[in-house]
C-alpha positions in Angstrom: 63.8 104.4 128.4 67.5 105.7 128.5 70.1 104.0 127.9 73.8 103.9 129.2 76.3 104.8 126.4 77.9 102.0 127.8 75.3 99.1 126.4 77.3 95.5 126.7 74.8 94.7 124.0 71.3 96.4 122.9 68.7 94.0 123.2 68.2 93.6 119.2 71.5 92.5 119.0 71.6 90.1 122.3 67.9 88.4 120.3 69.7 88.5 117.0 73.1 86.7 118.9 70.3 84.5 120.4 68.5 83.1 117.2 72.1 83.0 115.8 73.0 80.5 118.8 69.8 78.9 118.3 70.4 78.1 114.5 73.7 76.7 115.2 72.6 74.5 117.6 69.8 73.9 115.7 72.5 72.6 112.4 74.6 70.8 114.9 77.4 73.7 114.8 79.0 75.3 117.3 78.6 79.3 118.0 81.3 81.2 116.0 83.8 81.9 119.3 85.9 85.0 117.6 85.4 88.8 118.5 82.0 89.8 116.2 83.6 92.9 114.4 81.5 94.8 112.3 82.1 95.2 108.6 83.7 98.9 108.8 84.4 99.7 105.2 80.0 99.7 104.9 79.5 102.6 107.4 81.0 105.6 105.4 79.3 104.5 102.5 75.5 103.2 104.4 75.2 106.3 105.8 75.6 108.3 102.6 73.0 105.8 101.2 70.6 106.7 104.4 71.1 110.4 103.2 70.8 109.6 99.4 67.6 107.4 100.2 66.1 110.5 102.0 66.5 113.2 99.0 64.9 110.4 96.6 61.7 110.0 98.5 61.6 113.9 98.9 62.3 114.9 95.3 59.9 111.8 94.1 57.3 113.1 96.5 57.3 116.8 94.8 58.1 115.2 91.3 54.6 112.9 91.8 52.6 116.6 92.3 53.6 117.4 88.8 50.2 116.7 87.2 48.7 119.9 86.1 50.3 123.1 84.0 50.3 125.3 87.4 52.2 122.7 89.4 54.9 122.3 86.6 55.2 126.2 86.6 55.7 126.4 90.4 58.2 123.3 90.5 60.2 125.6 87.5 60.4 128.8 89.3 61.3 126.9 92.6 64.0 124.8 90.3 65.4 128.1 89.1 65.6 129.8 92.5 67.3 127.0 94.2 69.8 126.5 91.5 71.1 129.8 91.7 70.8 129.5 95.5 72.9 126.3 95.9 75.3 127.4 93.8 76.2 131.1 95.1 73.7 133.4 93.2 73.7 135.5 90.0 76.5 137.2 89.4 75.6 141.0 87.9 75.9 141.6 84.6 78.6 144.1 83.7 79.8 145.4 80.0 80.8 142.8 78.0 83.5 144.6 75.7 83.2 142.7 73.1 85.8 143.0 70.1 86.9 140.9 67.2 90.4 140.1 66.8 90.7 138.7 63.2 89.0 136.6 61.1 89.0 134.0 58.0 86.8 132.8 55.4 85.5 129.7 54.0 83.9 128.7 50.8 80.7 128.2 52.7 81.2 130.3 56.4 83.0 132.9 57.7 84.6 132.5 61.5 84.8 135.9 63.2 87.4 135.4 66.3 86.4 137.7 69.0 86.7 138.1 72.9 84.7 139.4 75.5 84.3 140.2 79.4 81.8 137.7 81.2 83.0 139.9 84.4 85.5 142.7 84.6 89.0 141.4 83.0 87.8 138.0 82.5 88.0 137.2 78.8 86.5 134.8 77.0 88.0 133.5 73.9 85.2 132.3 71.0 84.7 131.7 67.7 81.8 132.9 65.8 80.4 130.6 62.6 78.2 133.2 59.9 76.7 131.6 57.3 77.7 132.9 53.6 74.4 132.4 52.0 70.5 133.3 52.9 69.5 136.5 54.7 69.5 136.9 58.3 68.6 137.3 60.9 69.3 133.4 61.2 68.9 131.2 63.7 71.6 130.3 66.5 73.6 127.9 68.4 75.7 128.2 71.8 78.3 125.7 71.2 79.8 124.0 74.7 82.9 122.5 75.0 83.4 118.8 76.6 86.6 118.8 78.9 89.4 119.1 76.4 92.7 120.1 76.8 92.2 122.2 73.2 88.7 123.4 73.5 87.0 125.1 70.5 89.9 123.9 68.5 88.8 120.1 69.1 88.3 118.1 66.1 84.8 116.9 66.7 83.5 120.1 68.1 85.0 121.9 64.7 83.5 119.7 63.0 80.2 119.8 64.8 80.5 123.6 64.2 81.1 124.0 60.9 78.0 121.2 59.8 75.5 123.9 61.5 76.9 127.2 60.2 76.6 125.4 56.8 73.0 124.4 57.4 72.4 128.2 58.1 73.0 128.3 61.7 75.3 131.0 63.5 77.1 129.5 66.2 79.5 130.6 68.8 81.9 128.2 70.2 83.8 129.7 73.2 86.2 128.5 75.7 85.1 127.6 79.2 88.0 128.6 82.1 90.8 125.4 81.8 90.2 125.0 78.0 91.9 126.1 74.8 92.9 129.8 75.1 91.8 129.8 78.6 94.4 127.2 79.8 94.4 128.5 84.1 97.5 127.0 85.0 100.0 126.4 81.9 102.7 125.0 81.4 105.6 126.3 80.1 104.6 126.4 76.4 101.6 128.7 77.8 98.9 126.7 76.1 98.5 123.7 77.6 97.8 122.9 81.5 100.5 121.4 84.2 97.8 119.9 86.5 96.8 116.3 85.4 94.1 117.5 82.9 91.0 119.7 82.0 88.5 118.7 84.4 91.7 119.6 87.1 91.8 123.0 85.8 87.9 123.2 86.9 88.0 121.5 89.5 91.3 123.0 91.7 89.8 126.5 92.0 86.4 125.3 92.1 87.1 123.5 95.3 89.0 126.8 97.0 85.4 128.3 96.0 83.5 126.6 98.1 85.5 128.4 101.4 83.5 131.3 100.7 80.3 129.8 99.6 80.9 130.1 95.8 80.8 127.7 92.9 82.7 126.5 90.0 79.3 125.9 89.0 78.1 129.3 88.9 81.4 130.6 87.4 81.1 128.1 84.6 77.1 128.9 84.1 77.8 132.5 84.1 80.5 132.6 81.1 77.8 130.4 79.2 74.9 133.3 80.1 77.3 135.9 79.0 78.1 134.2 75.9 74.4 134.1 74.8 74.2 137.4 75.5 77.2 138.3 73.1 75.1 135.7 70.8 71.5 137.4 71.1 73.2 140.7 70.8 74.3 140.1 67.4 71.8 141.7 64.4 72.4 138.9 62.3 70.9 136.4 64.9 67.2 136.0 65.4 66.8 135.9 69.2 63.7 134.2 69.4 65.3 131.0 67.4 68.5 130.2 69.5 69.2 127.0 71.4 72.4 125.5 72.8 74.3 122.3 72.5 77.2 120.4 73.8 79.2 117.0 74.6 80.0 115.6 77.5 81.0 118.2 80.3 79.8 120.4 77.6 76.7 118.2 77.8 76.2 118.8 81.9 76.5 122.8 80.9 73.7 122.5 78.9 71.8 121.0 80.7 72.7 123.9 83.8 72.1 126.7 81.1 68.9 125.3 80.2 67.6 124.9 83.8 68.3 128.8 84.0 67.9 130.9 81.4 64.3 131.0 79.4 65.9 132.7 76.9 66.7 129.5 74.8 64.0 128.2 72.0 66.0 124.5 72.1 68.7 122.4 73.4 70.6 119.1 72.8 72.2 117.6 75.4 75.5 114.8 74.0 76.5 112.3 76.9 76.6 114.6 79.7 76.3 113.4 83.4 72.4 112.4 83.4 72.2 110.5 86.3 71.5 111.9 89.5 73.9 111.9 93.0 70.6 110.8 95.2 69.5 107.6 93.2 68.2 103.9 94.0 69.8 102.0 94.1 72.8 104.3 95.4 76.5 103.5 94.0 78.4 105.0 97.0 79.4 108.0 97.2 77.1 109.0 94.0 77.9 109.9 90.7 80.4 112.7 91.8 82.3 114.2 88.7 83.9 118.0 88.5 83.4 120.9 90.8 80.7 122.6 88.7 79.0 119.7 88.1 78.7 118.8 92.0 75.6 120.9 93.5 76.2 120.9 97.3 73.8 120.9 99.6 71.0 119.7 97.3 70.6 116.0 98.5 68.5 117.9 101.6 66.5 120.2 99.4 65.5 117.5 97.3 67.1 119.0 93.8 69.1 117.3 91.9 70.6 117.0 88.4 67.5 116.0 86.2 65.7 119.1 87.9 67.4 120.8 85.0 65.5 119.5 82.3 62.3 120.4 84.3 63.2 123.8 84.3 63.0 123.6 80.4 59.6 122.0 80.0 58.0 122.2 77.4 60.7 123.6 75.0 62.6 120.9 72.6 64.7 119.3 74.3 67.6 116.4 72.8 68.9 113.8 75.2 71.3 111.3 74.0 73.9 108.8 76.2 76.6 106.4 74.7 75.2 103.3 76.1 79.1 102.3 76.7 79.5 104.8 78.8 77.7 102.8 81.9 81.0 100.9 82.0 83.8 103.0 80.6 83.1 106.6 81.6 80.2 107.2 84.7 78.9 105.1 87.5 77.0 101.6 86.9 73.8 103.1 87.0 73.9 105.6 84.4 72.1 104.2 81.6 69.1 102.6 84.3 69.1 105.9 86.3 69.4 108.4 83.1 66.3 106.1 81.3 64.5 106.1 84.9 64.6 109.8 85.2 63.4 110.5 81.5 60.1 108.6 81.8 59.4 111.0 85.0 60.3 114.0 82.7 58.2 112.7 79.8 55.3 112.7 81.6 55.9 116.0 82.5 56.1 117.0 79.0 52.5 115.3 78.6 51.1 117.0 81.0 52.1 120.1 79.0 50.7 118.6 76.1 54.2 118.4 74.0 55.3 114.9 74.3 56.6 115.3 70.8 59.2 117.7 72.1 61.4 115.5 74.4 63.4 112.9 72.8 66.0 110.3 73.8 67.9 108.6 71.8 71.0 106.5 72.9 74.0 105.6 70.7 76.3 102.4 71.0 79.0 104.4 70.3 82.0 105.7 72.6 82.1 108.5 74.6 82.0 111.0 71.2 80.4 114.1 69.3 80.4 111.2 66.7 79.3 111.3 62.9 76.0 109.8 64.5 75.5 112.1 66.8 76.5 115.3 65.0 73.7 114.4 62.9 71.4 114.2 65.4 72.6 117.6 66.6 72.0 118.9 62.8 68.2 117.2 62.6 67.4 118.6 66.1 67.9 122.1 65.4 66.7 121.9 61.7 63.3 121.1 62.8 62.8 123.1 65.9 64.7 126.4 65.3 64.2 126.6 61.7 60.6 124.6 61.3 62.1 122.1 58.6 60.6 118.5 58.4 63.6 117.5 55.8 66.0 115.3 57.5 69.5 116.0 57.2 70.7 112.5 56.2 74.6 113.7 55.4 77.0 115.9 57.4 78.2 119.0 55.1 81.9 118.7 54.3 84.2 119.4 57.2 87.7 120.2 57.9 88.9 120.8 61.1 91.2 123.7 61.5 94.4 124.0 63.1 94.3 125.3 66.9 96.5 128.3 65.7 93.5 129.5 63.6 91.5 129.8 65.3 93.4 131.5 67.9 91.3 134.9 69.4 94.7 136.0 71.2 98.0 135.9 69.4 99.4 133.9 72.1 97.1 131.0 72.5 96.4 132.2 76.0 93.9 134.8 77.5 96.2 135.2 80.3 98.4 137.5 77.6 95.7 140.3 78.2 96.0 140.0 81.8 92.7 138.4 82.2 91.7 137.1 85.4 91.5 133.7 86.2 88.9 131.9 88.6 92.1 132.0 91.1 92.8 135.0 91.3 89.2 136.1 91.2 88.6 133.9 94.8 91.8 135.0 96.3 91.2 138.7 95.8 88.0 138.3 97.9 87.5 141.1 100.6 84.7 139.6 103.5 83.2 140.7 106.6 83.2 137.7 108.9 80.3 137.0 110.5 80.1 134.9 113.4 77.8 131.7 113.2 78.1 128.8 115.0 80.4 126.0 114.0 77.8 122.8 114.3 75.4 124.6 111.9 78.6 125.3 109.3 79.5 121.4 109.8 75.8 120.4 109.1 76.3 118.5 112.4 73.3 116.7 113.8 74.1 114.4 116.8 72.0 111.5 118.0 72.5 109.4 120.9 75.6 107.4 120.9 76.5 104.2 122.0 79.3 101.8 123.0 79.9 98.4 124.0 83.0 96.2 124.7 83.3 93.1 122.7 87.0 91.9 123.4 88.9 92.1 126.6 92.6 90.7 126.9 94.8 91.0 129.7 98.7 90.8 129.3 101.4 90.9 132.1 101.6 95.0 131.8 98.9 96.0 129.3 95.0 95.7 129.9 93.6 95.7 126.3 89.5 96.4 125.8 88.0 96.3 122.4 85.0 98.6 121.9 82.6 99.7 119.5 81.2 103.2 119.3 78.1 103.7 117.3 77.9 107.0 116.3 75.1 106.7 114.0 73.1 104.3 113.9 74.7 102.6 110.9 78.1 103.5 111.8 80.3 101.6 114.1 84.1 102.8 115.4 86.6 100.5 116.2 88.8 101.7 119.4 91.3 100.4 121.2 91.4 101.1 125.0 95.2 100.1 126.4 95.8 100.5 130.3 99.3 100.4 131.9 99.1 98.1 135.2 99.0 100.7 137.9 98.2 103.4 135.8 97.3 106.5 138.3 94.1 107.5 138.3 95.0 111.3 138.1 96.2 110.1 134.4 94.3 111.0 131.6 93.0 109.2 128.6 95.1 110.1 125.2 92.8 109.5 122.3 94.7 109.2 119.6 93.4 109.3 115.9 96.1 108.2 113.3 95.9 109.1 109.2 96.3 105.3 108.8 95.3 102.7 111.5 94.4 103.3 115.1 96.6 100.3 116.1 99.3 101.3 114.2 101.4 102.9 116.4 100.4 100.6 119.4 100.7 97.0 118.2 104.5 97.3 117.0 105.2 94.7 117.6 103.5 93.8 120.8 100.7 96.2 122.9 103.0 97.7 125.9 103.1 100.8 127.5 105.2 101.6 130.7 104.1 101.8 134.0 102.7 105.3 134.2 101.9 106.0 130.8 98.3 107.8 130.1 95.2 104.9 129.3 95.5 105.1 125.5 92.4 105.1 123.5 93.4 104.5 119.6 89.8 104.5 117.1 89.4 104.8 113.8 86.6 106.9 112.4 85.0 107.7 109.1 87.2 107.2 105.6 89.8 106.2 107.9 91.8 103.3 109.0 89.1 100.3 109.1 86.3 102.5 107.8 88.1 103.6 104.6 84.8 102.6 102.4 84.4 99.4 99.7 84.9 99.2 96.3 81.5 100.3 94.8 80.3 98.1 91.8 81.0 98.6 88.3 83.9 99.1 85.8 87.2 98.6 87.8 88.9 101.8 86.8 85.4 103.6 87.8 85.3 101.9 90.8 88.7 102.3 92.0 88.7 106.3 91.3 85.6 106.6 92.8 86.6 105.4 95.9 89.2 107.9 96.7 88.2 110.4 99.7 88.2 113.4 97.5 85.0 111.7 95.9 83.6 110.5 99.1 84.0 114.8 100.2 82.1 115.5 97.0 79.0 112.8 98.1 79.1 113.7 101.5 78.9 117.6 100.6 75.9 117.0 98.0 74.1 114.9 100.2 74.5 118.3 103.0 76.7 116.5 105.5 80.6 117.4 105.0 82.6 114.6 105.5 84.8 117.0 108.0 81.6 117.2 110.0 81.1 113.0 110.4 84.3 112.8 111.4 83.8 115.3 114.6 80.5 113.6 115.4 82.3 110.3 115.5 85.3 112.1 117.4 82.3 113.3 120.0 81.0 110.0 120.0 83.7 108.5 121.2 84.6 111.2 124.0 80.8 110.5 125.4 82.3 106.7 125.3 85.0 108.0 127.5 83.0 109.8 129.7 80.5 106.8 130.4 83.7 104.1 130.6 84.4 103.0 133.9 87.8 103.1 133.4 88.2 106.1 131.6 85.0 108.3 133.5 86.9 110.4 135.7 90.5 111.1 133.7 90.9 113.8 131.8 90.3 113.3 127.8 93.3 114.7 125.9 93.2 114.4 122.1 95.7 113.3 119.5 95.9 113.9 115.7 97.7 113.7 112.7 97.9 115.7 109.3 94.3 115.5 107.5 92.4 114.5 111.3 93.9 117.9 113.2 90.7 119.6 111.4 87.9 117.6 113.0 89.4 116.9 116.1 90.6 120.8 116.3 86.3 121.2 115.5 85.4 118.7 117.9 87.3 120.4 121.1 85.6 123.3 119.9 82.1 121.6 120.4 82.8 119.5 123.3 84.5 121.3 126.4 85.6 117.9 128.0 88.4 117.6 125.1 91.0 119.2 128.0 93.8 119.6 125.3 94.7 118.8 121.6 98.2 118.0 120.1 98.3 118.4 116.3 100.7 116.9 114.3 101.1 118.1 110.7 97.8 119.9 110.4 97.1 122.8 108.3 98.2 126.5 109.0 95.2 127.7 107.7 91.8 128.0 105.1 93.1 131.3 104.0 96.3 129.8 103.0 94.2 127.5 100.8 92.4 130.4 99.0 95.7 131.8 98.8 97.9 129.2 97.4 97.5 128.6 93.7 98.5 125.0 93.7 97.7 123.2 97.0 97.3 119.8 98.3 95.2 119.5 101.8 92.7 117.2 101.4 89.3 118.1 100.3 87.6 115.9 103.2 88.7 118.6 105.5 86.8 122.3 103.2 83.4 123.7 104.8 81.7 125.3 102.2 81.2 129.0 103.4 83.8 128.5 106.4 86.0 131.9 105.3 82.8 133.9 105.7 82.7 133.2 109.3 85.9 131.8 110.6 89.2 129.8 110.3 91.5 127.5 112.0 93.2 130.0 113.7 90.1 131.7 115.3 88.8 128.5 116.2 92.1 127.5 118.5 91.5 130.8 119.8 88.0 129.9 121.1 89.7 126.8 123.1 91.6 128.4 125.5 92.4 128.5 128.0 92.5 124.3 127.3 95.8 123.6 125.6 97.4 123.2 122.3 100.3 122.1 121.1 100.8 123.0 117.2 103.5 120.3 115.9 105.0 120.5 112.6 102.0 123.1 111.2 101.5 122.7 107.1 101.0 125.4 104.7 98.3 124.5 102.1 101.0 123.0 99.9 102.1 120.6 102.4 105.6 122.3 103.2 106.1 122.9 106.7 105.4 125.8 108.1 107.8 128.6 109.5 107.2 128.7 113.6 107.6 132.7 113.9 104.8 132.2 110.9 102.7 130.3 112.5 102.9 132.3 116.3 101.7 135.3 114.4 98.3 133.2 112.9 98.0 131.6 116.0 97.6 133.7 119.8 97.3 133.1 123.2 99.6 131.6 125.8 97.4 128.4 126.0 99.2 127.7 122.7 102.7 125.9 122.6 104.4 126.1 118.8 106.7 123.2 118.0 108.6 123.0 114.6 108.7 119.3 113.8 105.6 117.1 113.5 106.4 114.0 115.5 103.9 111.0 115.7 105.7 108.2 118.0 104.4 106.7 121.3 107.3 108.0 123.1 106.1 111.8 122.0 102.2 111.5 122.3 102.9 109.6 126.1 105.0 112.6 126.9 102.1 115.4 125.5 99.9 113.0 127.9 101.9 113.4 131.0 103.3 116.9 130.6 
């Protein structure tokens, strides 16, 4: 049976209102007599639990086949294939041009400082650990860095370092991009970063990335590849006996170069992020963390983080958490989720008849390559790549060395041999664009919506209806629908959609609009307004970071819905409301945005031909000004992964017309306005009106309404 999108109430909820009524009665109480909003700030993050809930039961279902050697295989080639899938492919492998730039000696060790080319003029800085006694070749270690502002140079990881070379291990520590001599955006001592931190410096280019389908992911996985190849290329290393290590984000990169190269004899992974985005019970948005460690699109294909270690299987493999860090570093559910997903991957390792190989083991401990742990680190290795049953019960003596040591470059900084940075690398990006159509690039899927009016109030000039739009069925929009008394019907409806509240602009301080004015329909949709999301539980600091919309961009892009694309299905949503409104049926549907919503709604007129005309107030000039800028500051909400392989903002007003658009106040990617002979040469056709200042008052969306 179909149903109008104009339900008053679905009959669920008029049975539900009914037993409500009846159990009131029932206690002697009186029916609650206010309007029966709905609690906004749960949609955003119910429907991402919908989606999350969905990749679970799929990966569990394939994880449950895992029962003989031949179904572990398949599931480790498919893992493989669909890691370097979601993350942009393999890069090819080019000369590496490796060189050694100085060195120093030790009683025990000597450290070789070299550099080398993971892809033309992109050095990596490293250091390489040789034992001074026994005969090679020896066994090996890939050391990976944790996010550090000083990178090989930190104290623990030194110290970590030089415990294994003296044990008769050859290790190479190397700098990942935004780390130690590979600082991306210094400041002006040229060795250490302007942005906020480390995880910034991977995370800012890794998000720009994404607009042509690539990864800081696979940038980050393929300096680690390249580095074990430097490492297995040496004669002194044996490369059947090499296995990798690392803390924290150093941790999460062993894990990745585990899950894809078979190269490695052994790893040990030290508190990096082992719990998985998809995950019961779901801590909204997911345990999102820095761009390379974000796989998007993966909720849908049922992959997820712990798909790593399958990968592995049956090859020694170290897992070890700080307990602590449930509450002081990652999401609530780390420990429980991390311990949850081992037990699956143990059994795994029984099927393969090597139980003995996978080990957890959890320290109390803060988020640390601790004394503890390093000796873990030492134990691991000694009895898997070197066959030793002796337990190392003492760390050899260390002394961490001063950064300037260490130092592969004689300026601290890579970018003194004009190396290329992960920046520039994106920026200088030639494509082709293909067409392809924009609901498939949004990951849009559009059910049937509905609305219903739950308020009406009636002033002297003003009509006032409160609706809900459900445009999914967890998801409910608050709008406000205002008519002027004797508003013509030859006026059209303004939808307005505001960066902050939908009544913002039309409850100060009373609801009025003047005879003549356009119906006005202010809603507020996901992220936004009455919909930004809840506080999630756990730690406060957690909890309060995690709620920002950058984080919410990361969930909704793992979990294969962009959060750009909810917001134009709930922008569509309420158009359909329009169309099926009484009041509102006939008039023409003009839209109204502001700053970060001029993206969707620009999408949704796109989609929808009954959006007759768009004002847009502060939005952004452009993608390719994103790629472009080094330091920019539009919100992540608003990037399609892939989107500069097939289109851009400008192109897309272009496909409107002849429908109007007024461009008010344009932004470049850093958020300065944008010049107007600048903007008229990105943006053609004479269905387009350039204005230079981005005004957002009642008097200036009436008068876009009624021009």
């Amino acid at each position: 049976m179909r149903h109008d999108i104009l339900d008053i109430m679905t009959r669920r909820e008029l049975f539900s209102s009914f037993l409500l009524a009846g159990a009131l009665r029932a206690a002697g109480q009186a029916p609650f007599p206010g309007t029966p909003f709905h609690a906004y700030s749960r949609c955003l993050p119910d429907y991402l639990r919908g989606l999350a809930k969905k990749a679970v039961e799929k990966r569990d279902g394939e994880l449950a086949k895992l029962v003989t050697a031949p179904a572990v295989e398949a599931r480790q080639k498919w893992v493989r294939e669909t890691l370097w899938k979601l993350i942009g492919g393999m890069p090819e492998r080019t000369p590496l041009n490796a060189r050694t730039t100085g060195s120093f000696e030790r009683e025990r060790y000597r450290v070789d400082k070299v550099i080398y080319e993971s892809r033309p003029n992109l050095f990596i800085s490293a250091n390489l650990y040789i034992p001074k006694q026994g005969d090679g070749p020896f066994p090996a270690v890939l050391f990976q860095m944790g996010h550090t502002d000083d990178g090989k140079a930190h104290p623990n990881y030194q110290r970590c370092c030089q415990g294994l070379v003296q044990l008769g291990f050859v290790v190479l520590a190397f700098d990942p991009i935004g780390e130690g001599e590979r600082i991306q955006y210094p400041d002006s001592s040229g060795t250490h970063t302007r942005l906020q931190d480390s995880d910034s410096e991977h995370t800012v280019p890794g998000k720009q990335m994404l607009l042509f389908g690539d990864t800081a992911t696979r940038f980050q996985l393929w300096d680690a590849i390249r580095s074990l190849d430097y490492l297995i290329s040496l004669p002194i290393v044996d490369p059947k006996r090499v296995g990798t290590t690392g803390h924290s984000g150093g941790g999460t990169l062993t894990m990745l170069l585990s899950g894809a190269d078979q190269r490695l004899a052994a790893a040990a992974v030290c508190m990096g992020n082992l719990e998985n985005v998809a995950a019961l019970p779901f801590v909204s948005p997911g345990s999102t963390d820095d761009a390379e460690q974000d796989f998007v699109d993966a909720g849908p294909v049922g992959f997820d983080r712990w798909d790593l270690f399958y990968s592995f299987a049956p090859k020694p493999m170290l897992i070890w958490p700080s307990d602590r860090d449930f509450y002081a570093t990652y999401s609530s559910e780390y420990i429980k989720n991390g311990w949850q997903e081992f037990q699956k991957l143990r059994k795994t390792y029984v099927t393969l008849n090597h139980a003995d190989r996978l080990k957890w083991a959890d320290t109390p401990l803060p988020h640390s390559l601790a004394y503890d742990s390093r000796l873990l680190v030492y134990n691991w290795f000694t009895r898997w790549l070197k066959g030793s049953a002796e337990p190392v019960r003492e760390e050899p003596p260390v002394n961490p060395e001063a950064a300037a040591t260490l130092r592969a470059t004689e300026s601290g900084n890579v970018n003194s041999l004009h190396s290329a940075t992960a920046f520039t690398l994106n920026k200088s990006r030639q494509v082709e664009r293909t067409p392809a159509p924009l609901d498939a690039l949004l990951r849009i899927s559009r059910g049937q919506a509905t609305s219903k009016i739950i308020a009406r109030q009636q002033t002297p000039r003003v009509t006032i209806e409160v609706l809900e739009v459900r445009s999914d069925p967890v998801v409910w929009l608050p709008t406000w629908l205002l008519t002027a008394k004797d508003t013509a019907p030859d006026k059209p409806v303004l939808l307005v959609l505001d960066t902050l509240a939908s009544e913002r602009l039309w409850f100060q301080p009373d609801a009025d609009l003047a005879p003549g004015s356009p119906v006005v329909c202010a809603a507020d949709i996901r992220g936004v307004g009455a919909l930004v999301p809840e506080f999630s539980p756990g730690h406060a600091d957690y909890a309060a970071w995690h709620k920002q919309e950058e984080n919410y961009a990361w969930g909704s892009l793992m979990l294969g819905k962009p959060l750009v694309g909810q917001r134009v299905v709930d922008i569509l949503a309420i158009v359909a409301a329009l169309r099926q409104h009484p009041a509102t049926a006939k008039r023409r549907i003009l839209v109204a945005a502001a700053q970060k919503l001029t993206v969707p709604a620009l999408f949704a007129a796109a989609l929808d031909q009954r959006i007759d005309g768009l004002y847009l107030s502060g939005g952004l000039t452009s993608f390719r000004d994103v790629v472009d800028t080094e330091i920019y500051s539009h919100p992540f909400g608003n990037f399609v992964p892939g989107l500069l392989n097939h289109t851009d903002l400008p192109e897309v007003a272009a496909s409107i017309a002849p429908r109007r658009i007024v461009l008010a106040g344009a932004v470049n990617a850093n958020g300065g306005t944008a010049n107007v002979a600048a903007v008229r040469q990105l943006y053609v056709g004479a269905h387009l009106t350039i204005e230079p200042d981005a005004k957002w008052t009642v008097e200036k969306l009436v008068s876009f309404a009624g021009a």
